[in-house]
Structure formats: C-alpha cells, structure tokens
C-alpha positions in Angstrom: 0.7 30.4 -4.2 -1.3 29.3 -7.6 0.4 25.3 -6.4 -1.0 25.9 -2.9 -4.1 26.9 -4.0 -4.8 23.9 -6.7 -3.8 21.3 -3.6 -6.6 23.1 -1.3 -9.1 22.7 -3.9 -8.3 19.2 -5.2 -8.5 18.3 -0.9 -11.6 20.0 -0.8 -13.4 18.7 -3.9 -12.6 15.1 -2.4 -13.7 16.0 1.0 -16.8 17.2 -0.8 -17.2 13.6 -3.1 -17.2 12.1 0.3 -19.5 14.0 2.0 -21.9 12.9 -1.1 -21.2 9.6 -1.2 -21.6 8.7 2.6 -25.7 9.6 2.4 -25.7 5.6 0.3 -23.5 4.0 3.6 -26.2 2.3 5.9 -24.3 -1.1 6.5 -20.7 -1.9 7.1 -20.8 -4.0 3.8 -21.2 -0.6 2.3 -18.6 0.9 4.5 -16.1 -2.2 4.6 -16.8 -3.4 0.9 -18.6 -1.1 -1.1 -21.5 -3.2 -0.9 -19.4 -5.4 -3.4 -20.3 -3.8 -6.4 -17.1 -2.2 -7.6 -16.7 -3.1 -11.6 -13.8 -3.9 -13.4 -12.8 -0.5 -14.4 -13.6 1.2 -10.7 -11.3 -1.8 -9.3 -8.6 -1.2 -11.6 -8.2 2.9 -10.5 -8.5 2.1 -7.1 -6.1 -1.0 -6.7 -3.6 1.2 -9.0 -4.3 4.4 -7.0 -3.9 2.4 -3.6 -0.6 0.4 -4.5 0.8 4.1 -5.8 1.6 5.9 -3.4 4.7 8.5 -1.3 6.4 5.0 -1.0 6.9 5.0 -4.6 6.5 8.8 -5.3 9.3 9.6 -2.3 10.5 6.6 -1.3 11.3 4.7 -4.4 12.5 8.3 -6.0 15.1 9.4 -3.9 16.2 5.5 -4.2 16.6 6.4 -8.0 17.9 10.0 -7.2 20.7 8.4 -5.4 21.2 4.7 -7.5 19.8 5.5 -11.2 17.9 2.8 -12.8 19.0 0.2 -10.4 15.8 1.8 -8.0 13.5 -0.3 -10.2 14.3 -3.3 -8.2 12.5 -1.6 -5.1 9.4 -2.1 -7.8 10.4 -5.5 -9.1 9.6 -7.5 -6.2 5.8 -5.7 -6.7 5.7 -7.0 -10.8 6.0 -11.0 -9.5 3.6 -10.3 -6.8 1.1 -8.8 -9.3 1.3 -12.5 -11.4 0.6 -14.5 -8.4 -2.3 -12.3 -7.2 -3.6 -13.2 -10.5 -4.4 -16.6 -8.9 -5.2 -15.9 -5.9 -8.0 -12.6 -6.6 -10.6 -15.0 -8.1 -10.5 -17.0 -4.9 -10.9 -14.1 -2.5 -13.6 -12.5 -3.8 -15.4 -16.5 -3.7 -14.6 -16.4 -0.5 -16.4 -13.3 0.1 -15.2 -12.0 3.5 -14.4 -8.7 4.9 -10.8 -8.6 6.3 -7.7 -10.7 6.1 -8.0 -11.6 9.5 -11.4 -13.5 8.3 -8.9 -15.9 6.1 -6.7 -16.4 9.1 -9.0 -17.5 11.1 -11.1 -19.5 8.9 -8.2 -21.4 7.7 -6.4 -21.5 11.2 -7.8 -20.3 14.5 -8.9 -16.9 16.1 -5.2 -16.7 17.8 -4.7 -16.2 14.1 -7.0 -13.4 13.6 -6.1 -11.5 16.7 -2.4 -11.8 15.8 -3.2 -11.0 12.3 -4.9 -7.7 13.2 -1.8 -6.5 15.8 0.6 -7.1 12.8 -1.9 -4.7 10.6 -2.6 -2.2 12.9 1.6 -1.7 13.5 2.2 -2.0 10.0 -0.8 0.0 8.1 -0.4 3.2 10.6 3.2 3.3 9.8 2.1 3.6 6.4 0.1 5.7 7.2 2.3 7.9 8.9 4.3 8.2 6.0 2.0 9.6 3.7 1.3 12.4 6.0 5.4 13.3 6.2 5.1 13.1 2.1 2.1 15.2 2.5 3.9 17.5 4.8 6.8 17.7 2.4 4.7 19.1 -0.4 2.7 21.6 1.1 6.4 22.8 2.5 7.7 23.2 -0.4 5.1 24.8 -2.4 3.8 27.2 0.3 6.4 27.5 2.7 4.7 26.5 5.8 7.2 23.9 7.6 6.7 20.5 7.4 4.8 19.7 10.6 2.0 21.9 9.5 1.5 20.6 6.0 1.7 17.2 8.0 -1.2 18.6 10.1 -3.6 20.0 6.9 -2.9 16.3 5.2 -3.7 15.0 8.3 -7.2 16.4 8.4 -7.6 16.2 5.1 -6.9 12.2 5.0 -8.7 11.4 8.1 -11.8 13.8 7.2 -12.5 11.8 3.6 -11.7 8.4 4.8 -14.0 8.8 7.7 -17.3 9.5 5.5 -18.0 7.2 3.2 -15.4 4.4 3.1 -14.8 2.2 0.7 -17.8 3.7 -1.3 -15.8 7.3 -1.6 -12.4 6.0 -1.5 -12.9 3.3 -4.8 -15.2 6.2 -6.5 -12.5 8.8 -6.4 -9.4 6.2 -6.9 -10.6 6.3 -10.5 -10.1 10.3 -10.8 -7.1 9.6 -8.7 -5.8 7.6 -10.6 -6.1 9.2 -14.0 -4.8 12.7 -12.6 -1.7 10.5 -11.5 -0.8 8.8 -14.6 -1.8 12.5 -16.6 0.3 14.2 -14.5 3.4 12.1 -14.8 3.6 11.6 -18.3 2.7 15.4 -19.1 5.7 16.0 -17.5 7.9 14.0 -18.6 9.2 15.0 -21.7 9.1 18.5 -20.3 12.1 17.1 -18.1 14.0 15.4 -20.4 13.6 18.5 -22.7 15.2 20.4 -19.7 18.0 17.9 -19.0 19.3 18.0 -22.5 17.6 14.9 -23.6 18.7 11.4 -23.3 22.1 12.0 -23.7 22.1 14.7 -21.8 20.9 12.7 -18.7 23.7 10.0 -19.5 26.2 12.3 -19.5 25.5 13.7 -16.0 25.4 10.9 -14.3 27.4 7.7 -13.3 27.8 4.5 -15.2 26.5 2.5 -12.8 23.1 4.8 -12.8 22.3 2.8 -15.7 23.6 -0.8 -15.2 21.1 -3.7 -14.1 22.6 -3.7 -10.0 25.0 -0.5 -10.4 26.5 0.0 -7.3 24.2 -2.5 -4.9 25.3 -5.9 -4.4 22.3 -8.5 -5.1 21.6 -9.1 -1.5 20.6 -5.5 -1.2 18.7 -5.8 -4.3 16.8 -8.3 -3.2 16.4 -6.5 0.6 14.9 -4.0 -1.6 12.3 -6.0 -3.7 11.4 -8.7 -1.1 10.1 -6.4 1.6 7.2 -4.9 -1.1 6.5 -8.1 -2.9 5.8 -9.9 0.4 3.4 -6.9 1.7 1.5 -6.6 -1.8 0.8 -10.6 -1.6 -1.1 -10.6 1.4 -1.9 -7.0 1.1 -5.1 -6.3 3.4 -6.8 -3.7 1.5 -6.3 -5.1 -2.0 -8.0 -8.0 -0.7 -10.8 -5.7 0.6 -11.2 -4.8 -2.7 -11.0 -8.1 -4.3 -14.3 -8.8 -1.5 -15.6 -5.6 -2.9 -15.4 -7.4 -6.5 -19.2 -7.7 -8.7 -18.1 -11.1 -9.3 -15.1 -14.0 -9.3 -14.1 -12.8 -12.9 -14.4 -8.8 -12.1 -11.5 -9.3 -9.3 -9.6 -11.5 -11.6 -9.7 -9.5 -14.8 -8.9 -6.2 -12.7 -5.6 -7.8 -11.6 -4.5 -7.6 -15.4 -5.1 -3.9 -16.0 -3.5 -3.2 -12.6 -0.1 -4.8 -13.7 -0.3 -3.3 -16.4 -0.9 0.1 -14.5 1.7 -0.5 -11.7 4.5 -1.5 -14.1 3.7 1.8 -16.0 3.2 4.0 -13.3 6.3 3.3 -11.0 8.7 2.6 -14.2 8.2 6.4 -15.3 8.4 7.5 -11.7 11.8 6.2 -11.4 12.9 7.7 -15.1 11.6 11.4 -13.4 13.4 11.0 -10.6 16.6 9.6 -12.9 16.7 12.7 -14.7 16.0 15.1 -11.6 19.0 13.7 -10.8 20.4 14.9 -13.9 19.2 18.5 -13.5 18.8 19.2 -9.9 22.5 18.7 -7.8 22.1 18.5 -4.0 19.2 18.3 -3.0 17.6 15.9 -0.7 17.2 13.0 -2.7 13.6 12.0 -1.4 12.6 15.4 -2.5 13.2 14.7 -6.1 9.8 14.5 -7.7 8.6 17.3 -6.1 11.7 19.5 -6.6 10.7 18.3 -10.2 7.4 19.5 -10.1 8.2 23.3 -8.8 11.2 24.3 -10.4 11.6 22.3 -13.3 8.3 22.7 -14.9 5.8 25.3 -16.6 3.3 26.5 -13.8 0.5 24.4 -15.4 2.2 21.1 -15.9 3.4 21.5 -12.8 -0.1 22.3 -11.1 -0.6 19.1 -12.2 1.7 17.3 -11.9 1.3 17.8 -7.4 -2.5 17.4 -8.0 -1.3 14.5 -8.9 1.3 13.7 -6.4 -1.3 15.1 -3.7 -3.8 12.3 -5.4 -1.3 9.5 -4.8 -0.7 10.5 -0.9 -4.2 10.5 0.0 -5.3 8.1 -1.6 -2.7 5.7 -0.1 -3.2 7.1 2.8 -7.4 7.0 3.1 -7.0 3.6 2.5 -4.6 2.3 4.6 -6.4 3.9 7.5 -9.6 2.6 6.7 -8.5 -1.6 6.8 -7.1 -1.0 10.2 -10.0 0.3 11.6 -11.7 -2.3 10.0 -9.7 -4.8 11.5 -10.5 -3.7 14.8 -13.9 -3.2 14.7 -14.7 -6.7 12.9 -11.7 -8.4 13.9 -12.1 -8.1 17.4 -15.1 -6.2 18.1 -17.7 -7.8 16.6 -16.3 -11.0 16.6 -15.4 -11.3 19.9 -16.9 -8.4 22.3 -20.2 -7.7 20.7 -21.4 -10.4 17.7 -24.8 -8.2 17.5 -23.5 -4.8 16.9 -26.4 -3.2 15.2 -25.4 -2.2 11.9 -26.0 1.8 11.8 -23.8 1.8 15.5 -21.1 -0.8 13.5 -20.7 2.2 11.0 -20.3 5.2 13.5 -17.5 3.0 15.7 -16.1 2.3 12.3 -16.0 6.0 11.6 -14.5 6.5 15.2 -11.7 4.3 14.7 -11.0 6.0 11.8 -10.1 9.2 13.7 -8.1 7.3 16.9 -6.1 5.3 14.5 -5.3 8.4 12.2 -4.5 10.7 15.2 -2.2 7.6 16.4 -0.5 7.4 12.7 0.6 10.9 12.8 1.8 10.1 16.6 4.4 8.1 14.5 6.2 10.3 12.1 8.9 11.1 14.2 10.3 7.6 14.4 12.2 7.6 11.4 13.9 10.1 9.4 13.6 8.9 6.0 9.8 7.9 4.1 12.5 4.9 2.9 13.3 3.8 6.3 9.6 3.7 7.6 8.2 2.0 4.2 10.8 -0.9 4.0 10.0 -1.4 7.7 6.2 -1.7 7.4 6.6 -3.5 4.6 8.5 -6.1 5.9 6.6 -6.2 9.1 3.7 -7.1 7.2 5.3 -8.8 4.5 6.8 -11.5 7.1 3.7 -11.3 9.6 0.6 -12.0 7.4 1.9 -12.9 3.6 3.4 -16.8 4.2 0.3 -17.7 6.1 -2.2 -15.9 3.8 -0.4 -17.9 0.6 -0.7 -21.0 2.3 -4.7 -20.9 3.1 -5.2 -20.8 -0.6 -2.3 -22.9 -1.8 -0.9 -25.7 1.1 -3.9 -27.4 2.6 -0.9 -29.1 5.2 -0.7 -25.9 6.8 -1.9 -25.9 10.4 -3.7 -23.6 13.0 -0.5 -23.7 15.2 1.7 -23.5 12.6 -0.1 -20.5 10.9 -0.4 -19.2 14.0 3.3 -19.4 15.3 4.7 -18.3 11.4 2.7 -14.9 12.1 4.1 -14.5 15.2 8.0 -15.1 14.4 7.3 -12.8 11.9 6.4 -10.0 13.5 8.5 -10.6 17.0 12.1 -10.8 14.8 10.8 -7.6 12.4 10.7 -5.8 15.6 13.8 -7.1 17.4 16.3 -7.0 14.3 15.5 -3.6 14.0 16.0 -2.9 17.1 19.3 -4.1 17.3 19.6 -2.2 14.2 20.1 -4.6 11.7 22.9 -6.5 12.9 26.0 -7.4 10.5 24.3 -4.9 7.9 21.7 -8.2 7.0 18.0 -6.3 6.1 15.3 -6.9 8.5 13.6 -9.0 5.8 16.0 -12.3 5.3 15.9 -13.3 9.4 12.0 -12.2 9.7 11.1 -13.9 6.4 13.1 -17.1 7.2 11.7 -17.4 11.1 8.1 -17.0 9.2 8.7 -20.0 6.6 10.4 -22.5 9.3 7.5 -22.1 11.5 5.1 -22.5 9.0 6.6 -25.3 7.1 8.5 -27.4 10.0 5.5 -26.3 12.4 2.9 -27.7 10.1 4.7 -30.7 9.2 5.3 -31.7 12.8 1.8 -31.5 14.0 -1.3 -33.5 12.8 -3.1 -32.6 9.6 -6.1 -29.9 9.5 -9.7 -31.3 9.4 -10.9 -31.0 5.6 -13.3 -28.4 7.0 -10.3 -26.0 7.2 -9.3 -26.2 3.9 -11.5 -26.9 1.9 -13.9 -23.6 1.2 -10.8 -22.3 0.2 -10.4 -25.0 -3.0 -14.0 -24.8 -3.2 -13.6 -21.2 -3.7 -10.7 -21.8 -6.0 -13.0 -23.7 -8.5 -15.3 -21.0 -8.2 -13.1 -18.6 -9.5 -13.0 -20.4 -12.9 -16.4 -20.0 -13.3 -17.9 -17.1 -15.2 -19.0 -14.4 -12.7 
C-alpha cells in the first residue's frame, strides 16, 4: 500500500498546484499560452515532460521487452524530428498564434482549420485515452484494484488538473515532472542491472538479435515504427502551443536543444530498463515491463520513485493532450466561426468545459484497442499524415496551396482511417499509404493549381527572419 499511497499524494499535490495557479488565469492567453511567458528552462521540462509519456513508458517498453535494443527505432524517428523543429520553433513563436489550426488557415483556408481540428480532436483523445489505460495499469498493479478503476481515479485525476489552470499549471509542474522522471529512472537503473547479473548477465539471457541494429524486424517495419512518431512530433499541436507560449524567438529555439538532449536521454534509458526486465522478469506481459520493474524488482524507496515518476509521465502527457483539443474547439471553431466576441472570462469557463466533455469522451475510447502500442502508432499516424506535410510546408514551400493543403489533410486522415479498417491490408503499416496519399496531394495538388497570393506566405518568411533575431 506504501506505492498506492505515494501516487495519491503526488495526484493530489498536483491537483493542489493547480488549484493555486488558476487564481492568475483571467484570459485565454493565460489559459491557451501561459500568457507567453514560459522561460527557457520552464519550456524545456514541459516539452520533455509532454513528449514522455505511457507511449514511451508502455508502449515503446514492451516493444523492447519483446525486440531488445532494436525498440530504439520506435524513438529514432522522434531524434530527426527534434533537429528539424530546431528550424521551425523560432518561426512559430514569431508567428505568435494559438493553435495549429491558426497556421492552417493563415497559410491556406478555413476548410483547412476546420479539417485540421477534426484530425486533432480523433487523434489527441486517443492519446489521451491511452494514458488513462497506462494509468489504469499502475494503480492495478500496485493496489490491486482492476484496471477500469485505476482508469477511473486517473481519469479524474487528469481531467481535474488540466481543467484549472491550463497551460499556467501544466508548464509550472512539467518542470517537477520532469525532474521526478529522469530521477526516477536513473536511480533505478543500476539497481536493475545489479539484479540481472550485470551486463553480461543481461546478454546472456537474451537473444542475439536483442542486441543487433534491426534484430529480428525487417527495415520496412523499422521504419513503420519510427515514421508514425517523427511525423506527429513535427507538427505536434501542443509543442507548438508551447513554442507560442515562448518569452521570445530565441527562448523557443534554444529550448529545442535542451529538449533533444532530454528526449534522447530519457527514452534511450527507458528502452535499456525494459531490455533488462526482460532479462529478469520471464512471462509477463510485455507492456507491463517498467512497472513490473518498479514493484518487484526494486527497494520499496527507489521504487516509490520510480512510479511517482511513471505516474508524472502519464499525467502529464495526458493533461496536455486534453487541453489543445479543447482548445482547438473552442478557438478553432468557436470563436472563429460561431461567436468572434466571446468575452474573455466566458472563453475560459467553455475552455474549462471542454476540457471535461473531451476527457469523459477519451476514456469513452479505451476499449478500442487492446494494446497502448496499437492505439499510439494509430494516433500517431493519424496525425502524423493529417496535419504534419501541410504544417512543414507553411514554413518551408511557399508553392503550396489552399486546396492542395486542404486536400493533403484530408487524404491523410480518410486512408488512416480506412487502411485500418481493412486492417492493414498485405501486412503494409497504416503509415506508408496515408503518408504517400498526404504528399501527392500536397505536392501534385499544389503544382497543378495557380500559385498563392504573397499574402499567404509571406508572414511566415517574415517570421522566419524574425527568428534570427535576438529575442
């Protein structure tokens, strides 16, 4: 019980920190954007905490519980996404908008915006949804209670903090987040290895190919792997929520470096953990690796932290991934198109509302797939294919066009949907058709139709030279 005990207080500590911080939200830049005043440092732990979450703590484990080291290429895709955010986080935060759905349709058309906000909504709740089935698992396995009521308590838990103070309490507490997480994981890790017999001990329990570059995958299913993750992280609504929520030009781009430098860190040790739990714990269920770790195969105070610090990766995912699609809705469609003079204390209580639907209709989700795998490669690609090609070319192809953009969102998301639904046909991931119907719309689209007015493209290169300015 001490385990269950240290979650419920963690929860509740955060609940509190939100409670506190949502007497300074009195406009929705405060709620949307932190009243874009997040420093370098607080941008850092809350990108890191954000991008780190049950996908990589369940997901991306039980990959490497199951394939070794060859896991890491679920994480790769993420690393070359990181570099060419480099580029692009100066330019957001010059842009200075609230959503992604802002870039769509200021660089293409409100079809754009409306489409990108459907694609979100499917994609972020699924997310979503997944986090409270890792949350679930924890509490399960550390109290007992089944998995659909420690889905329920992180549940409340998530939707109750997200819905007080937004992005004010959610960047705040990233930090802590964030340095609980990376605590926790390398506290324990020699404590493993110790356990396993060392290095060689590890090597000898498992197979050869746990330790070769592909092992037993094929390169197309390596790349299934690392595409899906690399295309969501590149047009990645909430990072670029936080990139708006940037001091400065040079705050969001000089936070990008300490992030890579985070993520690669973070998720390369998560996949040695879960590399030797597969060394010391036989037949188990493979997503449950990291948390098996963390109760049986660690003193009760490393372990205590090491779930405060899984429980800190869930919700913090989770909070915010629920709070950009209920900012989506309300300034991507409500105030843009049903009520343009939304006073700004009732714009923060509908905010808060949609918090709560779209949380309730998350958890509505988790019984659609089986495996946290499963549900993360499919959100990732339905986003990664929807939104990403059209995001990248606002700031980088000034050919693109509004029906082009528009039409490349829209393959997207329509062949996500129907490959899986014809369950992946030929064993081909979901992610080569969807990605490919994405780029020939976009490209062939754009080249066949007339070129955009300058006004289209150019306060995106305006904002590009403003990003090499000191902030």
């Amino acid at each position: 019980m001490e385990y269950f005990w240290v979650i419920i207080a963690y929860l509740i500590i955060l609940v509190g920190v939100g409670a506190y911080r949502s007497r300074l939200v009195k406009t929705q830049d405060d709620f949307i954007v932190a009243g874009r005043k997040l420093s370098g440092p607080v941008l850092v732990g809350t990108l890191l905490a954000t991008w780190i979450g049950s996908g990589s703590i369940v997901a991306g484990a039980g990959l490497a519980y199951d394939r070794g080291l060859p896991a890491l290429w679920f994480n790769a895709g993420v690393w070359v996404a990181l570099v060419v955010l480099y580029l692009v986080a100066g330019k957001a935060r010059a842009f200075a908008q609230y959503t992604v759905p802002d870039i769509l349709e200021a660089r293409y058309n409100g079809a754009a915006r409306l489409l990108g906000t459907l694609v979100t909504i499917i994609a972020y709740t699924a997310i979503v949804s997944y986090q409270f089935r890792a949350g679930g698992m924890v509490l399960n396995l550390v109290t007992g209670v089944s998995v659909d009521q420690g889905m329920i308590i992180t549940a409340v838990f998530v939707i109750g903090y997200a819905v007080q103070a937004g992005m004010i309490s959610v960047a705040y507490t990233d930090v802590v987040n964030g340095v609980i997480m990376v605590v926790g994981l390398v506290v324990a890790l020699p404590f493993l290895l110790s356990n396993a017999g060392g290095i060689q001990g590890v090597v000898s329990a498992l197979p050869r190919e746990h330790f070769q570059p592909l092992g037993e995958l094929s390169l197309l299913q390596a790349l299934g792997y690392s595409l899906p993750a690399m295309l969501l992280l590149l047009g990645e609504s909430g990072m670029y929520q936080r990139f708006f929520s940037a001091r400065d030009e040079r705050t969001a781009r000089r936070a990008v470096i300490g992030w890579i430098i985070g993520t690669v860190f973070v998720e390369t040790l998560i996949v040695l953990l879960a590399v030797i739990g597969s060394a010391l714990f036989l037949n188990i269920e493979s997503e449950m690796v990291i948390l098996h770790a963390a109760r049986h195969g660690l003193p009760l105070l490393v372990g205590c932290l090491y779930l405060a610090a899984i429980v800190a990766v869930i919700v913090s995912t989770a909070d915010s991934f629920l709070l950009v699609p209920a900012t989506n809705i309300m300034r991507d469609i409500y105030q843009r198109f049903i009520n343009p003079d939304v006073p700004q204390r009732r714009m923060v209580l509908y905010l808060r509302i949609m918090v709560v639907l779209l949380g309730l209709f998350a958890f509505a989700q988790v019984r659609f797939f089986e495996k946290v795998l499963e549900m993360a490669i499919y959100a990732y690609t339905m986003y990664g294919v929807g939104i990403t090609p059209a995001v990248l070319a606002a700031f980088f192809w000034k050919r693109a066009t509004g029906a082009a953009g528009v039409s490349s969102i829209a393959a997207g998301m329509s062949v996500t949907i129907g490959w899986e639904l014809l369950a992946r046909p030929f064993g081909i991931p979901t992610v080569y058709p969807a990605l490919g119907a994405s780029l020939f719309c976009l490209i062939v689209i754009s080249l066949l139709t007339a070129k955009p007015d300058e006004s289209k493209w150019r306060p995106f290169h305006a904002a590009s030279k403003a990003g090499d300015r000191p902030g």
